[in-house]
N, C-alpha and C positions, 0 to 999 in steps of 0.2 A: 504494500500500500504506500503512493505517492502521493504527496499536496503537488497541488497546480493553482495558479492564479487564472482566474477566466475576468476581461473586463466586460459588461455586460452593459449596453445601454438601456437605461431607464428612464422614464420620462411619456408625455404625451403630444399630441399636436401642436399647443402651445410651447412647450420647451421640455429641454431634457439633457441626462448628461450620462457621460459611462463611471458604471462603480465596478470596485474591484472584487470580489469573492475569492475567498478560499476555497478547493473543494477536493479532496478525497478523490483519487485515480486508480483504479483497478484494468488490470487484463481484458480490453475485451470491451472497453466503456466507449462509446462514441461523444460525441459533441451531448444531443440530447440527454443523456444520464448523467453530465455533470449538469447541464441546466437544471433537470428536473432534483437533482440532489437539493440545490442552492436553493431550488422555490420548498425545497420540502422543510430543508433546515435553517435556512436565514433571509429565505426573502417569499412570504405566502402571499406575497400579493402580487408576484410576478405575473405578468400578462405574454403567456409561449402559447401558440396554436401547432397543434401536432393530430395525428389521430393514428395511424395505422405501424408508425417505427417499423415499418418494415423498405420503405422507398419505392411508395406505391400508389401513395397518395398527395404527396405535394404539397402538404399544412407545414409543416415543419422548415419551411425555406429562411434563411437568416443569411448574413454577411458573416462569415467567419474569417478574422484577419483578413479582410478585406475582399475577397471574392465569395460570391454567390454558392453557395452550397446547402444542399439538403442537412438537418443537424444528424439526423437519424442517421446519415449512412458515411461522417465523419468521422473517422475512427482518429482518437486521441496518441496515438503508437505512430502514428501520420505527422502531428505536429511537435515543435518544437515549444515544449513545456518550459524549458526552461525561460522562457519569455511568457508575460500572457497572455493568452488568448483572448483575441476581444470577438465579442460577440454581438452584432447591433443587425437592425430590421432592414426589410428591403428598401433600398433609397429614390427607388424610380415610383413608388406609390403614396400616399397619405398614411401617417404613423397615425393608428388609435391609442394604443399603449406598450412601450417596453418594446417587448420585438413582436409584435404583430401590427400589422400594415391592414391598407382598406385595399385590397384587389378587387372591387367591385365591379370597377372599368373596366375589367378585360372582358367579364360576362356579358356588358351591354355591347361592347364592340361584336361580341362573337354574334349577339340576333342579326347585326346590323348585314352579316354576311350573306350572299346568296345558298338558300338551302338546299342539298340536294334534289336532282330532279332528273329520274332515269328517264332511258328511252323507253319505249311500249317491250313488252316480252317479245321474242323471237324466236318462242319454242313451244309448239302445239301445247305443251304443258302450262304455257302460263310463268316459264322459265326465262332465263335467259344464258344464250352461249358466250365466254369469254376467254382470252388466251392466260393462261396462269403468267405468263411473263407481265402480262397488266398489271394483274393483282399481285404479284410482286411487288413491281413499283411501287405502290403505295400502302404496303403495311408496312412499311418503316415508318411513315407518320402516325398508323392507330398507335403505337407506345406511347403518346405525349400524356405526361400524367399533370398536369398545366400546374407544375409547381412554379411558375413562372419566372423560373430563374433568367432562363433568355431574353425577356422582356426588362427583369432589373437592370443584365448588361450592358442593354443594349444603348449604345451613347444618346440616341436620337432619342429617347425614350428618358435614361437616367441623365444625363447633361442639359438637352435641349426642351425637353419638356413637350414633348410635342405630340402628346394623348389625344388631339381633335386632328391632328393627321395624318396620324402616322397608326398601323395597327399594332406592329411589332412583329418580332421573327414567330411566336407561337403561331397569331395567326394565319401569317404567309402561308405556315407549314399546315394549318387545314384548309385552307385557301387550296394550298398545291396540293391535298388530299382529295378535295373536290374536283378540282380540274382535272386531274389527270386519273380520274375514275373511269375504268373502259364504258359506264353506263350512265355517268352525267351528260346531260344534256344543253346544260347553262352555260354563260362565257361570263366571268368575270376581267377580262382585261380592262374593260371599261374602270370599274371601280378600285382595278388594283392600279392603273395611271391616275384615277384621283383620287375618288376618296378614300382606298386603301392607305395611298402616299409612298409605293413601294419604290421609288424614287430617289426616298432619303436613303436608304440602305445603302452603303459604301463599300458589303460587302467584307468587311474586317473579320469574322468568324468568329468574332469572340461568341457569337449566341451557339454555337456549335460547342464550343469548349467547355462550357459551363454545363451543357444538358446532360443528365444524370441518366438519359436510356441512350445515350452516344447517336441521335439519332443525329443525320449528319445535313442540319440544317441551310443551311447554305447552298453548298454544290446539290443537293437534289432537290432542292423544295424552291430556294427566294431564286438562282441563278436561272432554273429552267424558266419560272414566271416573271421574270424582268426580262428573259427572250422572247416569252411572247405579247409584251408589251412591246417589246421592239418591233418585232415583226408584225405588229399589227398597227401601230399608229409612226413609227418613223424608218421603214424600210422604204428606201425611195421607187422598188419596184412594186409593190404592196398601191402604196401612193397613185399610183399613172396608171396602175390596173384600175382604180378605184373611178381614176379621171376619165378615161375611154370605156368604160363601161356604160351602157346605156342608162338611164335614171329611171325607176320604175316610178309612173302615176299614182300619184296617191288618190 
């Protein structure tokens, strides 16, 4: 049995500040089991949102020395103890108390998306045929357990502030779940050149590094739907097709 110092930020919307805790280190103890030690023996009025400790469900997201991490699946044998550990909330959303934050904005952005919309069946059954290399493609986006670390990282989002333009890398990634569904029928490039705002993305991958099911956001989800923004509103042959094409009567 080791002492560790964890700095822990405390405080509300109005203000707040990090204190220090002592706390008791065993084999095997992640980030979360020293928090919950500390609420248990010297601070019961801490304010942690967790639910399943197992990295499955995405409540438990905090800043641990500085990068975006789930607490649950921090293993303390990972960091360097002999320093402390600081521990404060997600900084790209509104702090309620301590380290829990208001993520509410990401739920309203997600109605705001086009919802799935298959084509009609194409199999006497009422079924439909599809090549398993499709559905490949995009079960690497069902893993998103929307602890939304990607969206903390992301600068346009935690620096720029830009929650009325910008959706963030989660969303892109159900965005690019829906597009690239062999049985969706919708097009969002319209709204992913505005009011997605998929634009701002620079592309940096930090939203990729930080995601906890390694789902590899960037190059398969935001890069393939910023080509077809391209190819759809500034491909100059896209363009001149559009212009010599005859104009249908309305």
């Amino acid at each position: 049995m080791a002492n560790a110092t964890f700095r822990v930020w405390r405080g509300n919307k109005e203000a707040g500040d990090f204190v220090d805790y002592n706390a008791e280190v065993s084999e095997g103890m992640v980030v979360l089991d020293a928090i919950h030690q500390i609420q248990a023996k010297q601070a019961n009025d801490m304010a942690v949102r967790w639910n399943c400790k197992a990295g499955k469900c995405g409540s438990c997201s905090a800043e641990i020395n500085g990068m975006p991490k789930l607490m649950c699946m921090t293993r303390l044998n990972q960091l360097d103890l002999s320093k402390p550990v600081t521990v404060e909330p997600l900084h790209a959303f509104p702090k309620i108390k301590d380290l829990v934050t208001d993520v509410s904005w990401n739920f309203r952005v997600k109605k705001k998306i086009k919802k799935f919309k298959p084509r009609a069946p194409d199999a006497a059954d009422g079924t439909w045929r599809m090549d398993q290399q499709d559905i490949d493609r995009v079960q690497e986006f069902r893993k998103c357990i929307e602890c939304f670390l990607c969206q903390d990282v992301c600068h346009v989002l935690r620096d720029h502030s830009k929650h009325e333009e910008f959706i963030g890398p989660r969303f892109l990634v159900h965005v690019a779940a829906l597009e690239m569904h062999p049985l969706d029928t919708e097009s969002r490039t319209e709204e992913l050149k505005t009011a997605h705002g998929i634009g701002f993305c620079n592309i940096t991958k930090c939203c990729t590094k930080v995601c906890p099911e390694n789902i590899t956001i960037t190059d398969n989800a935001i890069i393939p739907l910023k080509e077809r923004v391209v190819d759809e509103f500034y491909d100059p042959l896209t363009k001149l097709a559009r212009f010599l094409s005859p104009k249908k009567e309305k």
